[in-house]
FIMAR-601724 format. One line per field, with one value per residue (C-alpha): y, x, z. Coordinates in steps of 0.5 Angstrom, whole numbers. Layout:
c2 [Y ...] $
c1 [X ...] $
c3 [Z ...] $
This chain:
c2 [27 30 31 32 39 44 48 49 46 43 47 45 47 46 47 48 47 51 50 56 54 56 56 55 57 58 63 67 64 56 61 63 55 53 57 56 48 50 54 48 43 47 51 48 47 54 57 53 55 63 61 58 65 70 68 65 58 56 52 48 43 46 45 49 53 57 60 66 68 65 71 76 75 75 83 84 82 85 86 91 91 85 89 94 90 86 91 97 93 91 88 82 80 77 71 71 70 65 61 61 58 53 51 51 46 41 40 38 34 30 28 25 19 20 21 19 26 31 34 31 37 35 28 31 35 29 34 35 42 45 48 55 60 66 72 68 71 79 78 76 84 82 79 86 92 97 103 107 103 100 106 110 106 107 114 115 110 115 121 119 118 122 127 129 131 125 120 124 119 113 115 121 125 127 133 135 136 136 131 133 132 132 135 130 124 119 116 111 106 98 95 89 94 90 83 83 85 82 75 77 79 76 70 64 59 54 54 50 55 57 63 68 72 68 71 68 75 80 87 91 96 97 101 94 91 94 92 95 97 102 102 104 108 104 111 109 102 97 93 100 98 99 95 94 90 89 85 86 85 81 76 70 63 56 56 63 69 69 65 65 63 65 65 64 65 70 78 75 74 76 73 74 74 74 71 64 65 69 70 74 76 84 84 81 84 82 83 89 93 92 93 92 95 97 99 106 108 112 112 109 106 110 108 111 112 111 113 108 110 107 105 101 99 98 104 110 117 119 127 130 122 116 111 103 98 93 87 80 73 69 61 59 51 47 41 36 41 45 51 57 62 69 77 82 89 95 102 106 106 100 93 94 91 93 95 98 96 100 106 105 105 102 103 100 101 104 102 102 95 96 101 97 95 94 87 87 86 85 92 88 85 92 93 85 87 95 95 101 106 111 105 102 108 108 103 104 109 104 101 100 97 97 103 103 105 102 103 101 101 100 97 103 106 109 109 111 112 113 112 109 108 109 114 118 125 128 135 135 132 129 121 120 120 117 120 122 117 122 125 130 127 125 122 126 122 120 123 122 118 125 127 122 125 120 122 120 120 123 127 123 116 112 112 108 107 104 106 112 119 121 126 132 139 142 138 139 139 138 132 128 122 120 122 116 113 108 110 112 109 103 108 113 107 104 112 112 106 108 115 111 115 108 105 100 92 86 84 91 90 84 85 92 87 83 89 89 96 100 107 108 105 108 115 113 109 116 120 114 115 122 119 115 112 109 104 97 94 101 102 96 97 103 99 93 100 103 103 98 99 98 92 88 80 75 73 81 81 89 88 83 88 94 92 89 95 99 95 92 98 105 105 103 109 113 113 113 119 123 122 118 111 111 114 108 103 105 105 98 99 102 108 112 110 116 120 118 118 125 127 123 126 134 135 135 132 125 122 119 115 112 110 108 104 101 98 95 91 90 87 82 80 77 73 71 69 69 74 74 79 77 70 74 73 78 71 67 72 74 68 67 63 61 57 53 52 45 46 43 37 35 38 36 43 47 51 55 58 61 65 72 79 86 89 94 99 94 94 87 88 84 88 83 82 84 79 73 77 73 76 74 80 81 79 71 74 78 80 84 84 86 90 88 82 78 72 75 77 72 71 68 65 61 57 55 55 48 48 41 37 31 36 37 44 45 48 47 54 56 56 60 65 65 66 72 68 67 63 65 69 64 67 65 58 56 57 54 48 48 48 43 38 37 37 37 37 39 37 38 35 29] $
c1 [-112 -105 -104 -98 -98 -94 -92 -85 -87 -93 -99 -104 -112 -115 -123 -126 -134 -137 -133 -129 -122 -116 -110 -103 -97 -90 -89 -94 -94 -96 -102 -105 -104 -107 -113 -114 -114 -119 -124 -124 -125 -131 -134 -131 -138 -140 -133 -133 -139 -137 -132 -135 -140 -135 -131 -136 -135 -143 -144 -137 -141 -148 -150 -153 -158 -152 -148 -151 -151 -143 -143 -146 -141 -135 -137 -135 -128 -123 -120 -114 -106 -105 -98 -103 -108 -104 -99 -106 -108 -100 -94 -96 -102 -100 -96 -102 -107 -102 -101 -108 -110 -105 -108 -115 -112 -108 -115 -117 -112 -113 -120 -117 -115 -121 -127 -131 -130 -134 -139 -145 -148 -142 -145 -151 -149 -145 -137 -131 -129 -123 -117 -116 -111 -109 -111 -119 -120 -118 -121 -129 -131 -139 -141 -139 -143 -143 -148 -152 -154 -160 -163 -160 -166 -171 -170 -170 -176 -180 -178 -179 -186 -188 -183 -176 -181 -185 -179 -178 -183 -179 -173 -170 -165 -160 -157 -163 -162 -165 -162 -158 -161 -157 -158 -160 -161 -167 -170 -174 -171 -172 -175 -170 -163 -161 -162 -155 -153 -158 -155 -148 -149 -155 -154 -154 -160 -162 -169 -174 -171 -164 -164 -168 -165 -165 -163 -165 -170 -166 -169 -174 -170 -163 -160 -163 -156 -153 -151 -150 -143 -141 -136 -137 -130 -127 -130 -137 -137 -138 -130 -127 -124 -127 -134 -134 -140 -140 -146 -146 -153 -153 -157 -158 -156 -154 -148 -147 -143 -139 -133 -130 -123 -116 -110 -103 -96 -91 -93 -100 -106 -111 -119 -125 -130 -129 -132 -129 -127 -122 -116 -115 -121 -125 -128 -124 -118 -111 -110 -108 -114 -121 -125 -132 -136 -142 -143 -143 -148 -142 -144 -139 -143 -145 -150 -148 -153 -150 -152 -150 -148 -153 -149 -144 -148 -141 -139 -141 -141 -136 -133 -134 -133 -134 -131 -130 -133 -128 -129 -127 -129 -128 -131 -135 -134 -142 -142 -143 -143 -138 -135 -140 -137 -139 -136 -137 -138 -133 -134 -128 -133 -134 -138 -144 -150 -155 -156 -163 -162 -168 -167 -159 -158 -153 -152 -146 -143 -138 -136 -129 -130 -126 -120 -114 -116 -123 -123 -130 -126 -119 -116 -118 -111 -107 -110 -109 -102 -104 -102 -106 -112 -107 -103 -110 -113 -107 -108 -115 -112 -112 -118 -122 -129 -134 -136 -134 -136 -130 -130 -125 -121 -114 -112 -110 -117 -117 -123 -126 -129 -127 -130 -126 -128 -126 -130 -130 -130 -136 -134 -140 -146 -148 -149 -157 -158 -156 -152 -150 -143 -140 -134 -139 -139 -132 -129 -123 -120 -122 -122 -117 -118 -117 -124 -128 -131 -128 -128 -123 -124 -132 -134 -140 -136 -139 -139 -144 -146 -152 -151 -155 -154 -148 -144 -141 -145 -141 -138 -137 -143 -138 -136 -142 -141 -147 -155 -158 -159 -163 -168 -164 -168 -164 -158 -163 -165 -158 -156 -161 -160 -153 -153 -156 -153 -151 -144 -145 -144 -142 -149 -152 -148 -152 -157 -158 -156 -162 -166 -173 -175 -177 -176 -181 -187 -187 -187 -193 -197 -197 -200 -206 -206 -210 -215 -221 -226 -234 -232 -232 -225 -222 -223 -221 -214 -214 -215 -209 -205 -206 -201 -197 -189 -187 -183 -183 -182 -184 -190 -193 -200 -200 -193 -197 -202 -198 -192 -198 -201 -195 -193 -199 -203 -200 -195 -198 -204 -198 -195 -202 -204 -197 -195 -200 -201 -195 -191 -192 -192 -186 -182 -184 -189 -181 -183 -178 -180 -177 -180 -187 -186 -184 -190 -195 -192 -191 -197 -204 -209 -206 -210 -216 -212 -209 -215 -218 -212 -211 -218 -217 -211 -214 -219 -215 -211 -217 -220 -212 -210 -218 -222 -219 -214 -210 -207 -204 -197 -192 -188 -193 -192 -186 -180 -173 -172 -164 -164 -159 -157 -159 -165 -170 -165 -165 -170 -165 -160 -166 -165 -172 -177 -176 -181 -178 -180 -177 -177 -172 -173 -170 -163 -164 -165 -171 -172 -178 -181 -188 -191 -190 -186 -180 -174 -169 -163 -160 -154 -152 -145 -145 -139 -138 -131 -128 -123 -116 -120 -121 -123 -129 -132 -137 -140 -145 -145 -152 -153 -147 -138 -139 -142 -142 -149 -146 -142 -144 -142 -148 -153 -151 -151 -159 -162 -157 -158 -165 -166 -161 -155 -147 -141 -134 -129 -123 -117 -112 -108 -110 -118 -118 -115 -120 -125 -122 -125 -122 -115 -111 -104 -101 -95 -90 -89 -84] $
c3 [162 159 151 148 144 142 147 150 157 161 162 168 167 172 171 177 181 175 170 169 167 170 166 169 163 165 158 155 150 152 156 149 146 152 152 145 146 152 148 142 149 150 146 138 134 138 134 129 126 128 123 117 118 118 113 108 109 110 103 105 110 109 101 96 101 105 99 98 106 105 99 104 109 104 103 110 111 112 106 108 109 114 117 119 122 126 129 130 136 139 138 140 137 131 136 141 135 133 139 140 134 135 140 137 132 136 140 132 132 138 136 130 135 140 135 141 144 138 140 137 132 128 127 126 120 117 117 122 125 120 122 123 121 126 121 121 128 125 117 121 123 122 129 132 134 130 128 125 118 120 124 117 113 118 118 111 110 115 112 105 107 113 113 118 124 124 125 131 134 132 135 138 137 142 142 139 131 124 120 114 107 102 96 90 95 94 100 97 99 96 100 100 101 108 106 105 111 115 112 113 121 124 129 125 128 123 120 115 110 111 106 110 115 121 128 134 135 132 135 132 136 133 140 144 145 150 157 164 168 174 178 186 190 196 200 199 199 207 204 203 196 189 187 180 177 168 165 157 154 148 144 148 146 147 149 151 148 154 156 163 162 168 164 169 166 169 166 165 171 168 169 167 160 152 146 146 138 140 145 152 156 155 161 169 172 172 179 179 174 174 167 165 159 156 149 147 141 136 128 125 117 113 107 100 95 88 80 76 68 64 59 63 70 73 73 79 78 82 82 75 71 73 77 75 81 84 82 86 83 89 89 94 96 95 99 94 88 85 88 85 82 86 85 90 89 92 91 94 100 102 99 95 98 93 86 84 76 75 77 76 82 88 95 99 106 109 116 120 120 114 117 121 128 128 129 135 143 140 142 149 149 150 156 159 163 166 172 175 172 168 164 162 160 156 153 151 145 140 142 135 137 138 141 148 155 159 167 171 178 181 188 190 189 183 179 173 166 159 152 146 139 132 130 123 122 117 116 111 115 121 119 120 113 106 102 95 93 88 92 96 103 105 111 114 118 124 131 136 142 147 144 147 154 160 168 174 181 180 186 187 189 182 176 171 165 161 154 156 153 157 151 157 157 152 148 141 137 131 133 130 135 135 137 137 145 148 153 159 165 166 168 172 176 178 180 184 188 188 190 196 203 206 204 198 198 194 195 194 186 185 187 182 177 177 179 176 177 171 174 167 169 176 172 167 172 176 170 171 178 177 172 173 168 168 163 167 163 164 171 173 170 174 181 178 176 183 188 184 186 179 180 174 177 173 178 178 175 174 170 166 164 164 159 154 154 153 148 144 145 148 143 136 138 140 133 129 133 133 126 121 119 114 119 123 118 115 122 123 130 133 138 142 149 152 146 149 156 155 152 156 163 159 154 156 152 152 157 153 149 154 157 152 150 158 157 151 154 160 155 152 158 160 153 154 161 164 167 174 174 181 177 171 172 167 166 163 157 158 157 156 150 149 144 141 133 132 137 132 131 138 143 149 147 147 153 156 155 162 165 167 169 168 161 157 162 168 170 168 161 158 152 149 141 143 139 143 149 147 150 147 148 156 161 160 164 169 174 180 183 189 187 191 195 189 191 193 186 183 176 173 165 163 162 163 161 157 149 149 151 154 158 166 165 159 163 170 171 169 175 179 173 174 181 180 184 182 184 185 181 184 183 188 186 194 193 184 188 194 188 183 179 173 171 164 162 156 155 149 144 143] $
């Protein structure tokens, strides 16, 4: 296949066995239109609808239904000096993204004369892909991660109603503190305060109503999202080289939110993974550097509470006056309407997503995502050409977000661990709760990239990272990072496997990356190994408990039984008993794992209410599965859903269910909704590579590289995936043209 676009001279891609696209430029420059054209090949109606999401430009295509989520989405761009923005992530940026875009477009245009190429959902909802500007790709902040927002609400939710020490059983805090209660602050919160930003940041998954937040499964539990990374020194591996392995968690879709690409061009050798909508790659090596990431959990929004002049509600109290909001009309194109007419409301904060007209109150966000810098993953470009750990860590001083946990290993063996972030500095507060938007709690500045903690070279031969609390001892308090974690077994059961005395391999990697043993159950099930019961459901639960390994695969009957206890009925009794009914309801079901772990193994007392709360579940798994115990199997409730966004336009897009096994306190992370036990958050791209043998490396990406449908490449990665296989990270020239199965040039044009 060739295509005339415009780059300066011919560009070979070679897609390979697996899909993955091998990129082979002879400027930098072509590398990036190259890619950008790749990606459309791809994955279009996948970018295509993260850009018509994040700019606000639903209504456009989709009709009327869509316009108050485009109106949502607007509140959240990047608003700010567009000089600013493109030169905080590197000199180059500004022509990268150019480039690329560029790409997207011509792609665009290529179909105009091979309309048999478009992927189908754009016939299914009757437009065309639209062309992309270079400044869409940093303006759209809303599809990053970010916190504490939803864990503010929440906090406030259940003190209000029960108090400081009773959401300790929601969440805890880490270090230990009493969260900051400004004077004046009400936490009565409206209940419909987050409809605008769920509608702005939840996935878009088309449903019978279009204007309900609809996320394919957005966690209960805001810390879910996380991922897994560890980098092992060459001293304790069986190559004598560095083992580095990475596998983000997120929320899982058809196609993927990864992207596998190899981008070629002289100063630029780069592979790996990144979001398709943008350029370069977040996690790979560049021949010389290894990196991976994992979200590190820093606050950086902050909920402002706002009293509105009763005469004129579109003034704010603001120091010892008042301050007017910032206004701005903006039109909203309707698909087959007139455009609608919108404003959108700012403080000097941020954009407001509330007003309480009764109690004359508003509330708005404040978040980096509204500082220079901070387009989610983009930083990646400044650390695509390092050529060892220094000049890498280097780079990650302008690293604007997400908060990131980056490890990272050189070929000449160095290894390492360094968090980044844009974090602000609350002199006045620690950001656990709302506060008063009257001048009283002000950001002063932000905190420089030499405070967040990093280790190189560590004694112990490894280093990893699971979104655990991972703050040094000592480390400043003032600092207000952040305190709140996920639960720490992940992290605990990779250290211990890689504490192991024997030398680490390839395979080892893998086969932690797909590891199903909660080091969490084995601790709960020890505590029931010393109780016993007369009552029949109850005793019966004990004998399936007993002697079980903890490993929770998919055909395990205990696994079955214990996550169903856990959470349809350990927890809930947990919370009524340790904070009350209100408490409970008010914190929507959410427990701190970790939190009840440590009492249950602590505190006695406990032990009634878990055994009657076990029997209760054995009770019900048998109305639900049968009475014999021996056939239950945990992936007969427990499913991976991938779901695709026209799945219920066209079933032959869905992917799954699956059944699966672990949980959220599994290496392989299979955090569930314990309603239906859907999992839905997890590693749909995990990687190891082998640091200086590259070849060597292997990924896989489900279900696969293509978001077309009639693609070979759409699924066909699924099955290794389920079985917890990979396939080669080709790098070398020789072995991508031993696997090459499609080849495309781009030529310049005439």
């Amino acid at each position: 296949m060739k295509v005339s676009v415009g780059v300066r001279r011919p560009v070979e891609i070679i897609v390979d066995t697996w899909g993955i696209p091998h990129i082979y430029a002879e400027t930098v420059e072509d590398a990036f239109i190259a890619q950008g054209f790749n990606a459309a090949r791809d994955r279009l109606f996948q970018i295509d609808l993260w850009r018509r999401r994040g700019l606000g430009l639903l209504s456009e295509v989709l009709g009327p239904d869509y316009v108050e989520r485009d109106r949502a989405a607007r509140l959240f761009l990047y608003r700010g000096e567009m000089a600013r923005e493109w030169t905080s992530y590197g000199p180059d940026t500004e022509a990268i993204a150019t480039s690329f875009t560029s790409g997207i477009n011509a792609y665009v245009d290529w179909l105009d004369t091979h309309p048999e190429a478009l992927p189908p959902e754009f016939e299914l909802l009757g437009y065309r892909p639209a062309y992309w500007q270079p400044d869409d790709i940093v303006r759209i902040r809303s599809h990053g991660i970010v916190h504490n927002l939803l864990q503010e609400v929440a906090r406030a939710r259940v003190t209000n109603v029960a108090g400081l020490q009773a959401d300790l059983v929601r969440q805890r805090l880490q270090p230990a503190r009493q969260p900051h209660l400004a004077e004046g602050v009400d936490l009565d919160l409206p209940p419909e305060i987050l409809r605008v930003f769920e509608l702005a940041t939840q996935p878009l998954v088309f449903s019978g109503d279009p204007r309900a937040p609809l996320g394919a499964a957005a966690p209960s539990d805001p810390t879910a999202e996380g991922s897994n990374n560890w980098v092992v020194a060459g001293s304790r591996t069986t190559t004598g080289r560095p083992i580095l392995a990475s596998d983000p968690h997120r929320t899982y879709a058809t196609p993927s939110l990864r992207y596998v690409a190899h981008l070629s061009a002289p100063g630029l050798e780069v592979i790996g993974a990144g979001e398709p909508a943008l350029p370069g790659v977040t996690a790979g090596h560049n021949g010389q550097v290894a990196f991976g990431f994992t979200i590190f959990p820093v606050d950086v929004q902050d909920l402002y509470v706002y009293e509105l002049d009763t005469t004129d509600p579109t003034r704010y109290r603001y120091a010892d006056g008042w301050e007017e909001l910032r206004i701005i009309a903006e039109k909203i194109p309707v698909k087959g309407e007139p455009s609608r007419q919108c404003e959108l409301a700012f403080t000097r904060h941020g954009p407001v997503i509330h007003v309480d007209q009764k109690r004359h109150r508003a509330y708005a966000v404040r978040s980096t995502w509204s500082e220079p810098g901070t387009a989610p993953y983009l930083g990646s470009l400044a650390y695509l050409q390092a050529q060892d750990v220094a000049a890498f860590r280097a780079a990650l001083r302008g690293w604007g977000g997400p908060g990131e946990n980056h490890v990272y290993a050189d070929v000449d063996g160095a290894i390492g661990w360094t968090a980044a972030a844009l974090v602000p500095r609350r002199p006045e507060w620690d950001g656990l709760l709302p506060v008063p938007g009257d001048g009283r709690y002000e950001w002063d500045g932000f905190h420089a990239s030499e405070e967040f903690p990093e280790i190189l070279n560590p004694a112990e031969g490894f280093v990893a990272t699971a979104n655990q609390f991972n703050l040094p001892e000592g480390f400043p308090a003032d600092r207000h990072l952040s305190y709140e974690w996920p639960d720490p077994a992940r992290h605990r059961r990779i250290v211990e496997v890689l504490s192991a005395s024997e030398p680490h391999s390839l395979t080892d990697s893998m086969r932690l990356q797909t590891d199903v043993k909660s080091v969490a159950a084995r601790e709960i099930v020890g505590v029931l190994a010393t109780l016993h019961s007369e009552e029949p459901a109850t005793a019966s639960a004990l004998e399936l408990l007993r002697g079980w390994d903890a490993v929770e695969s998919a055909d395990s009957a205990a696994a079955a039984l214990y996550e169903y206890w856990i959470s349809r009925h350990l927890m809930p009794a947990f919370a009524e008993a340790s904070s009350g009914a209100r408490a409970r309801s008010a914190a929507a079901g959410v427990v701190d794992y970790t939190g009840m772990r440590d009492e249950l193994l602590s505190q006695p007392g406990w032990e009634p209410l878990m055994l009657s709360t076990l029997g209760a579940a054995y009770a019900a798994l048998e109305r639900l599965l049968g009475k014999d115990s021996g056939a239950w199997r945990w992936g007969d409730l427990h499913r991976n859903q991938q779901p695709h966004p026209l799945g219920f336009l066209d079933p032959s897009f869905e992917v799954g269910p699956i059944p699966v096994g672990g949980s959220g306190t599994t290496v392989n992370a299979a955090p569930y909704l314990s309603d239906e036990f859907v999992q839905t958050i997890g590693a749909s791209f995990r990687m190891v590579l082998d640091v200086g043998a590259w070849d060597d490396s292997v990924v896989i990406n489900t279900p696969g590289q293509s978001g077309d449908p009639r693609s070979p490449h759409y699924r066909d990665l699924l099955e290794s995936w389920r079985r917890g296989a990979y396939i080669p990270l080709l790098y070398s020239r020789g072995a991508v043209e031993r696997h090459a199965a499609t080849r495309i040039t781009l030529e310049p044009q005439e």
